[in-house]
C-alpha positions in Angstrom: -6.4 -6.7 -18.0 -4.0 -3.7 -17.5 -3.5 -0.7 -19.9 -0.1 -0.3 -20.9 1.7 2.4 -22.9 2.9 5.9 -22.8 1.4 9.3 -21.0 1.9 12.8 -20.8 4.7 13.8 -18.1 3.2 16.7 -16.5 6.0 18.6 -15.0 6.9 21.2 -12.1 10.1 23.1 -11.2 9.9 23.1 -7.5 13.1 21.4 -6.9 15.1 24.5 -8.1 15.4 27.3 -10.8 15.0 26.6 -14.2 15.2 22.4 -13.2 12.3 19.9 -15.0 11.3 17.5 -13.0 8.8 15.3 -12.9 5.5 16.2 -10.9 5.3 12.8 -9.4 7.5 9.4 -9.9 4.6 7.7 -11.3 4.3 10.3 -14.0 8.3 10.6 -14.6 7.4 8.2 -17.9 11.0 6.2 -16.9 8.9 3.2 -16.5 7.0 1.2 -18.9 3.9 -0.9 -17.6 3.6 -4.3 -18.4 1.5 -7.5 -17.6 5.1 -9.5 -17.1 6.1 -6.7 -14.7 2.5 -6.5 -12.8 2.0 -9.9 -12.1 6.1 -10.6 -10.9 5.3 -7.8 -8.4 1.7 -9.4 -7.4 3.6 -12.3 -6.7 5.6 -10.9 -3.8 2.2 -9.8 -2.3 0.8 -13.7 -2.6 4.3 -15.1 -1.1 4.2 -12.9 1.7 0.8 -13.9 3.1 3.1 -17.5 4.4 4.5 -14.7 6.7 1.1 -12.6 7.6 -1.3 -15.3 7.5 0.6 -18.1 8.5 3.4 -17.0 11.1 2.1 -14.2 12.3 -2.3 -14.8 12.3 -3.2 -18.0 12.4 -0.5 -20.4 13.4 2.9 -19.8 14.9 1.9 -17.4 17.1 -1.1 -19.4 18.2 1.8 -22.1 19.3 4.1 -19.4 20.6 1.0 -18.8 23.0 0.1 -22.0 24.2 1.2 -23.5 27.3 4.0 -25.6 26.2 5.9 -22.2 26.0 5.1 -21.1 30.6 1.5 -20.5 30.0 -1.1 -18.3 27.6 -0.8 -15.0 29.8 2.5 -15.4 30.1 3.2 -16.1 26.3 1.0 -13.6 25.5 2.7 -11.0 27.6 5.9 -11.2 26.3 4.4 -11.7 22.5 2.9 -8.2 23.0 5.9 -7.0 24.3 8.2 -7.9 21.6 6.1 -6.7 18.7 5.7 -3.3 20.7 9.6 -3.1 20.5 9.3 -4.2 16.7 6.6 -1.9 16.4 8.3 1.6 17.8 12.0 0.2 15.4 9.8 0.5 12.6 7.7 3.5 13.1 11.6 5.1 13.8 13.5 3.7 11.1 11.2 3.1 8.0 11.1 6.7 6.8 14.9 7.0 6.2 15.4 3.4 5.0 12.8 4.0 2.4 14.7 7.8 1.6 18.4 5.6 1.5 17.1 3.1 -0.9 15.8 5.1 -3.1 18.7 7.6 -3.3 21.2 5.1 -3.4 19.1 3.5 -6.7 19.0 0.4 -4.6 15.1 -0.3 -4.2 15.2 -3.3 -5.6 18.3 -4.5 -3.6 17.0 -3.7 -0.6 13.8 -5.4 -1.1 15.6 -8.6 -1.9 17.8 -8.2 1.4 14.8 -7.3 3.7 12.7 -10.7 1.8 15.8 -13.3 2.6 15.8 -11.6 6.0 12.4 -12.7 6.9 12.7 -16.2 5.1 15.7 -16.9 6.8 14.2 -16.0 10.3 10.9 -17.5 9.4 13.0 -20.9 8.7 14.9 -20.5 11.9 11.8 -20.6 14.0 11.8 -24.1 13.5 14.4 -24.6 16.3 11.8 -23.0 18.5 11.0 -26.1 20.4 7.9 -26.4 22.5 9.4 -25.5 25.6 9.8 -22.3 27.8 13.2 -21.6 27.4 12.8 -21.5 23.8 9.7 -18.4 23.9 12.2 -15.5 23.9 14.0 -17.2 20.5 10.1 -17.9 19.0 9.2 -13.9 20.0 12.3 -12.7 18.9 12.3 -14.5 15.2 8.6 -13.2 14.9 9.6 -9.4 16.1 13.0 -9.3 14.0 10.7 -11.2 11.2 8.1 -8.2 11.5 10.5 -5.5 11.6 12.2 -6.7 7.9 9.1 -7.6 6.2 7.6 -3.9 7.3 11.3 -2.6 5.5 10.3 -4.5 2.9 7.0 -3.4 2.5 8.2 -0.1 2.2 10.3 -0.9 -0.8 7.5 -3.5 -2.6 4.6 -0.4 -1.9 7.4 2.0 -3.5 7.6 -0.1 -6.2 3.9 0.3 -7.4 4.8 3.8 -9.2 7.6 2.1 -10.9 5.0 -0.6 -13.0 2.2 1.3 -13.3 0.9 4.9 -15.6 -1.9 6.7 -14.1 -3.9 5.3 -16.0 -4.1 1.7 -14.5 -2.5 2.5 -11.1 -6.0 1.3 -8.8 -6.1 -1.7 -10.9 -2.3 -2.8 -10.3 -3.0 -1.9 -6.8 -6.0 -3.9 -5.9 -4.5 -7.0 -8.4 -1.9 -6.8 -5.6 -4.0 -6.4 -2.9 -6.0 -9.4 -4.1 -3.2 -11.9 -5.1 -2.1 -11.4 -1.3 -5.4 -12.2 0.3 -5.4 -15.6 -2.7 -2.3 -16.7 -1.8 -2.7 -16.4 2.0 -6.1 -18.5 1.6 -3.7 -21.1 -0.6 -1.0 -21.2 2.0 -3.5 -21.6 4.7 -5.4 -24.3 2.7 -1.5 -26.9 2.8 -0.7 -26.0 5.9 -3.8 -27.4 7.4 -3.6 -30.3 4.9 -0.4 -31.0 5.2 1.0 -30.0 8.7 -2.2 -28.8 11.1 -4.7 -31.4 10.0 -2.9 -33.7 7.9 -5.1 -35.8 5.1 -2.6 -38.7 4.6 0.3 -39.8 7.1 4.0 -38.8 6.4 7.6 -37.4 8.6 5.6 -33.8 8.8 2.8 -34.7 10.2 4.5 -36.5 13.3 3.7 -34.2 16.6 6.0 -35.3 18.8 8.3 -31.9 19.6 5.8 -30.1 17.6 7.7 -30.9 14.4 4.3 -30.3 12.2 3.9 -26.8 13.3 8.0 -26.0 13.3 7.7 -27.7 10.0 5.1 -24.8 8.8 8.0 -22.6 9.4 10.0 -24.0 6.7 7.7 -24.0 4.4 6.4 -20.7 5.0 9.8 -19.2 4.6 10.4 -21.2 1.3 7.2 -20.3 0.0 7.9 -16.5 0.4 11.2 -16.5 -1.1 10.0 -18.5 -4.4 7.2 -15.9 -4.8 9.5 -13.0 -4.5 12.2 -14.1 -6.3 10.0 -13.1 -9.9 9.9 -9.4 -8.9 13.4 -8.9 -8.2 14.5 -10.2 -12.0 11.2 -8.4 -13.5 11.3 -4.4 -12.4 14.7 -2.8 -12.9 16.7 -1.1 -10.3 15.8 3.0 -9.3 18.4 4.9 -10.7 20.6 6.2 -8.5 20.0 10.2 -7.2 23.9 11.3 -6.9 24.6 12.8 -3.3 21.5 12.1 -1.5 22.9 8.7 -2.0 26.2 9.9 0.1 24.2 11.2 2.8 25.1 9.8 6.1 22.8 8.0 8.4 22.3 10.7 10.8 22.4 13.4 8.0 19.6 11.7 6.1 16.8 12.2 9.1 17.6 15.9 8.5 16.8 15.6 5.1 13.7 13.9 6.2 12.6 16.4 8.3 13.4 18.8 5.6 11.1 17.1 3.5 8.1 16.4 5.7 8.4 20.4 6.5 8.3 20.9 2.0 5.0 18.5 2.0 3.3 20.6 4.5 4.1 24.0 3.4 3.3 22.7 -0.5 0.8 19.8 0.3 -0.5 19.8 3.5 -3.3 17.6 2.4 -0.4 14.9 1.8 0.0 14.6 5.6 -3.5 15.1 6.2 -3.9 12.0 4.6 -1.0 10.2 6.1 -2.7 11.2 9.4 -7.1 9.7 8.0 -5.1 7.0 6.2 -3.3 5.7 9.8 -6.5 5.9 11.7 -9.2 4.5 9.2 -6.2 1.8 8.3 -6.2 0.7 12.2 -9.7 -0.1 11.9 -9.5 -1.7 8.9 -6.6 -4.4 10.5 -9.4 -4.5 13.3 -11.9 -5.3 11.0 -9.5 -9.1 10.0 -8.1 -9.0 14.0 -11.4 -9.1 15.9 -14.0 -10.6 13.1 -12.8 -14.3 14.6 -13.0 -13.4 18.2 -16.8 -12.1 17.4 -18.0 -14.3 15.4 -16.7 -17.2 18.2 -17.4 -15.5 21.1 -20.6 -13.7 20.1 -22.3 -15.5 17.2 -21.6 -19.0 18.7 -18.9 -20.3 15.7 -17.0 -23.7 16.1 -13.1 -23.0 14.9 -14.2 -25.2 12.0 -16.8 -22.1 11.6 -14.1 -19.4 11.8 -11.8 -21.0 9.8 -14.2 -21.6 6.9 -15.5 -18.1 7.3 -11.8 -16.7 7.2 -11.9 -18.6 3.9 -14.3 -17.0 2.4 -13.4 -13.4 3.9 -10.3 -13.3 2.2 -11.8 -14.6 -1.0 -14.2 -11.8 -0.8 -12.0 -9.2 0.3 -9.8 -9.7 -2.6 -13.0 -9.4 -5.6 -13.5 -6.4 -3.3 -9.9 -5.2 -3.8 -10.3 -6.0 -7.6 -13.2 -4.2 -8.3 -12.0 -1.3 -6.0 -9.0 -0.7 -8.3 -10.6 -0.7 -11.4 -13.2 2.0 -9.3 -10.1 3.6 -8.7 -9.1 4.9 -11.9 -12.4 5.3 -13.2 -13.4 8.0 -10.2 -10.2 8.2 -7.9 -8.4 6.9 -4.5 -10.6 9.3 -2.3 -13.7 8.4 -3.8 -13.1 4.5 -3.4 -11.9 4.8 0.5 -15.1 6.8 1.0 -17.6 4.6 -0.3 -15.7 1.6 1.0 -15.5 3.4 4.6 -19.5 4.0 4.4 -20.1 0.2 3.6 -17.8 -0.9 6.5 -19.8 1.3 8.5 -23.1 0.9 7.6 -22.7 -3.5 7.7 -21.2 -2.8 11.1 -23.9 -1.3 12.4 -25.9 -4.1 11.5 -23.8 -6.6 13.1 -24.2 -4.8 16.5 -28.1 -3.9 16.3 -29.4 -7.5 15.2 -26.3 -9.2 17.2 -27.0 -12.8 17.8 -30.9 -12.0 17.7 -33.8 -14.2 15.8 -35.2 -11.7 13.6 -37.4 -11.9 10.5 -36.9 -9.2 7.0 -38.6 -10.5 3.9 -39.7 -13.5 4.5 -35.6 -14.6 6.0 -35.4 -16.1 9.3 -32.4 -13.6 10.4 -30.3 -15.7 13.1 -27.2 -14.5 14.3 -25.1 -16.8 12.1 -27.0 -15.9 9.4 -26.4 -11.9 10.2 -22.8 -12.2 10.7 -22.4 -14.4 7.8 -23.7 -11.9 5.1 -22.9 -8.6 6.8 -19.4 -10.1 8.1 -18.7 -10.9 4.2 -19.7 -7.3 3.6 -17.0 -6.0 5.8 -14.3 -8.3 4.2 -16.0 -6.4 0.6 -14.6 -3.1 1.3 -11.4 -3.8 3.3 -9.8 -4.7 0.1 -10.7 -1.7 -1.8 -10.0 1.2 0.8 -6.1 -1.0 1.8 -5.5 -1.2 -2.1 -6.8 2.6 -3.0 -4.8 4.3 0.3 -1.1 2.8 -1.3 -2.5 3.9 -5.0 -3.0 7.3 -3.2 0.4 7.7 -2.1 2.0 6.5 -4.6 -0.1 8.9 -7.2 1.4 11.7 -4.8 5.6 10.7 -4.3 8.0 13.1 -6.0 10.3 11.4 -8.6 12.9 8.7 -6.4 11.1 9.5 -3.3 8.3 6.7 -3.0 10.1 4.8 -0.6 10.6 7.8 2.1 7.0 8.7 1.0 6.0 5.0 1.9 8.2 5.3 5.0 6.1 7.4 6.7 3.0 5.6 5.4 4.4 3.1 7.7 5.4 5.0 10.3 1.9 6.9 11.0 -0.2 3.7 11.2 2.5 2.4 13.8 2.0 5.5 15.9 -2.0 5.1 15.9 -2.2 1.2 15.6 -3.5 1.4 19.4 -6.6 3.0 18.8 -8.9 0.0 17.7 -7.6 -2.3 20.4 -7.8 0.4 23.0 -11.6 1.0 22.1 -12.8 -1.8 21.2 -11.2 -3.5 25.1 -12.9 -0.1 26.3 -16.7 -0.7 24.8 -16.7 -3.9 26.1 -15.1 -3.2 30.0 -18.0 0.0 29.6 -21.2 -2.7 28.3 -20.0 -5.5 30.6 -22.5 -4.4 33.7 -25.2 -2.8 31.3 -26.2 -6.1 29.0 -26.9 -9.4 29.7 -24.0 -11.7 30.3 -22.1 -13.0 26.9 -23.8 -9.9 25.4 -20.8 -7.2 26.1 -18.0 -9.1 23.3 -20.5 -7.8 20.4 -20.5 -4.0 21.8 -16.2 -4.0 20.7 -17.8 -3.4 17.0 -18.8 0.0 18.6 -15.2 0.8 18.9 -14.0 -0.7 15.8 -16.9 1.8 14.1 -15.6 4.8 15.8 -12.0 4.5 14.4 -13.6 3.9 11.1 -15.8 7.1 11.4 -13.3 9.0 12.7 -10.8 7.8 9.7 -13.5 8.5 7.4 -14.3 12.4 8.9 -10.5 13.4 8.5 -10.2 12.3 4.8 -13.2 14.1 3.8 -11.7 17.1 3.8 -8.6 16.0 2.0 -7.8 16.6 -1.7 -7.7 14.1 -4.5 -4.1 13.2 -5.6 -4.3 15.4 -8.5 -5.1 18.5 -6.6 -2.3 18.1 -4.1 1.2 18.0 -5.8 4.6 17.9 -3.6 7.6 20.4 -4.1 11.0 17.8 -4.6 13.3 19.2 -1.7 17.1 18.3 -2.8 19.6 16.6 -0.7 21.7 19.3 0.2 
């Protein structure tokens, strides 16, 4: 499936005089590609989705919110609030924990400390009882929870240059991409069999206390730490840098800003793309955040609906991510986030002209199911591809040992603009609410969705492909 081998090292000597080093980590040549390699580091990307799918989408938070815990506004409230506080530790610290790990050649280490971290809070939210005085230990598992798993994103994302060549890089990322949406459909799938909507009667399935749903817990934690466990004896350790790795904590956001001010003066299209990639990747997490709440609130589904439609979603988004990666390295990242942008953007528009209408287009009766069923599937279609070709971007572009910090910041602009699809899509509806007919207004929140996505798309146009836009290495000291 994957191309493996050697390739040429092109080099550059912008680190200092007379110094080699490598143009990118990807191209350093330090790391051989293999299937055994590839498919232990998918595997952390189908164990995780017990944590994204599971905890935080579609079931622990959905209890954390109900009125055992005070009441849904109330939940809700302080839910929000704790992730915001998550949110704004992660946008601060991920840039320099990425930089540490890789200096100190402990990528790998890390990533295995920030993975027990969230399975052992995962596990511990099953002493969150369903009770009110319990809701700041459930929000505060789930922020903490959030926090480590966006570390150790950081370090797993990093990772990507350090199994792949250029010449397979999109493919290795969307394989990822699309083992995480498969596994979160398989984790999904026994939870609701075995703990939500049990097929046979045993201990978990008992409700009294909750114990099914603080049972999910459990196995959501053990399920992520299984899956990980293969990368972390698969892909060897970074080696270590020297003194960046003696930097202290303080010192090493200097050399951060240090570098961020060497990417603009020699790449500025890296941070223009850090910049398109955190807006159009907003409206992409809108795309998964609000397609239930439309197709429930507009187009009429039962849950039974949604959750069957989630199903397929992710099964489609992860062919999407698949055929987006081998895409990839046939014509490039930019080409792939475009075209994938464009679809999203063109099926949206669909969905909010024919909304939950009867309409007729060769010889199909269109109802509203029927639209959001095959244009809601085309959404899910180019989510994968555009999330799996924006990390194969990056990671085409990170100086030798610097993926992590590069990755960092990756994180830390989507934090900063992750309120722009909520905020306008809450705004498009508040604005059509007295211009439509009522239970009419939910549909026009695809209008805002579509303008992040536009605007996303307009600011990468003018960015260059990763081959066109290399990065200066900036030393320590």
């Amino acid at each position: 499936m994957f191309a493996t081998g050697g390739y040429d090292a092109r080099m550059n000597t912008a680190s200092a005089p007379g110094a080699m080093q490598p143009a990118s980590e990807l191209e350093s040549g330090h790391h051989a590609s293999s299937k055994g390699r590839i498919l232990a580091w998918a595997s952390w990307d189908w164990g995780s989705a017990a944590f994204n799918a599971v905890m935080t989408t579609f079931v622990f938070t959905v209890y954390l919110t109900s009125n055992a815990f005070g009441g849904e506004d109330q939940a809700s409230a302080v839910l929000g609030g704790a992730l915001a506080v998550a949110g704004f530790a992660i946008a601060v610290l991920a840039p320099v924990t990425g930089q540490r790990s890789d200096a100190g050649g402990r990528r790998k280490l890390w990533l295995g400390i920030n993975t027990a971290a969230v399975a052992i809070l995962t596990a511990l939210c099953f002493f969150v009882f369903p009770r009110p005085e319990f809701l700041l230990l459930g929000v505060s598992l789930i922020a903490l929870g959030n926090v480590f798993f966006e570390f150790a994103g950081v370090n797993y994302n990093a990772m990507l240059a350090q199994i792949s060549t250029p010449r397979n890089i999109g493919k290795v990322s969307g394989f990822g991409w699309g083992a995480g949406y498969l596994g979160g459909i398989v984790a999904l799938l026994v939870v609701l069999q075995l703990f939500v909507q049990p097929s046979f009667e045993w201990f978990g399935a008992s409700t009294e206390d909750s114990l099914n749903i603080r049972l999910v817990a459990l196995f959501s934690a053990l399920w992520f730490f299984i899956f990980a466990l293969p990368v972390l004896f698969a892909v060897p350790e970074l080696p270590r840098t020297g003194q960046a790795a003696r930097l202290g904590f303080l010192a090493s956001y200097g050399l951060l800003v240090r570098r961020i001010k060497a990417i603009y003066a020699t790449s500025p299209h890296t941070i223009y793309f850090l910049l398109a990639s955190a807006v159009f990747r907003d409206g992409l997490a809108a795309v998964f955040t609000f397609g239930g709440i439309i197709a429930a609130g507009t187009f009429g589904f039962e849950l039974s609906q949604v959750i069957f439609f989630a199903i397929f979603g992710n099964v489609v988004a992860a062919v999407g991510a698949m055929i987006g990666g081998f895409l990839d390295d046939r014509v490039g990242p930019k080409a792939v986030i475009v075209g994938s942008l464009a679809g999203l953007l063109i099926a949206g528009t669909v969905i909010l002209v024919l909304g939950n209408g009867d309409y007729v287009f060769f010889g199909m009766d269109w109802a509203g199911s029927t639209t959001f069923w095959v244009f809601g599937l085309f959404l899910c279609l180019f989510v994968g591809p555009a999330q799996s070709s924006s990390r194969a971007y990056l990671a085409r572009l990170a100086p030798h040992g610097e993926s992590g910090e590069l990755f960092g910041l990756y994180a830390t602009t989507g934090r900063a603009v992750s309120f722009l699809a909520p905020a306008l899509f809450t705004l498009c509806i508040a604005v059509a609410t007295p211009m439509v007919a009522a239970g009419q207004a939910q549909r026009w929140g695809i209008l805002g969705i579509m303008v992040v996505l536009l605007a996303g798309l307009l600011v990468l146009l003018p960015v260059k492909s990763p081959g066109k836009a290399s990065i200066a290495v900036v030393p320590a000291a």
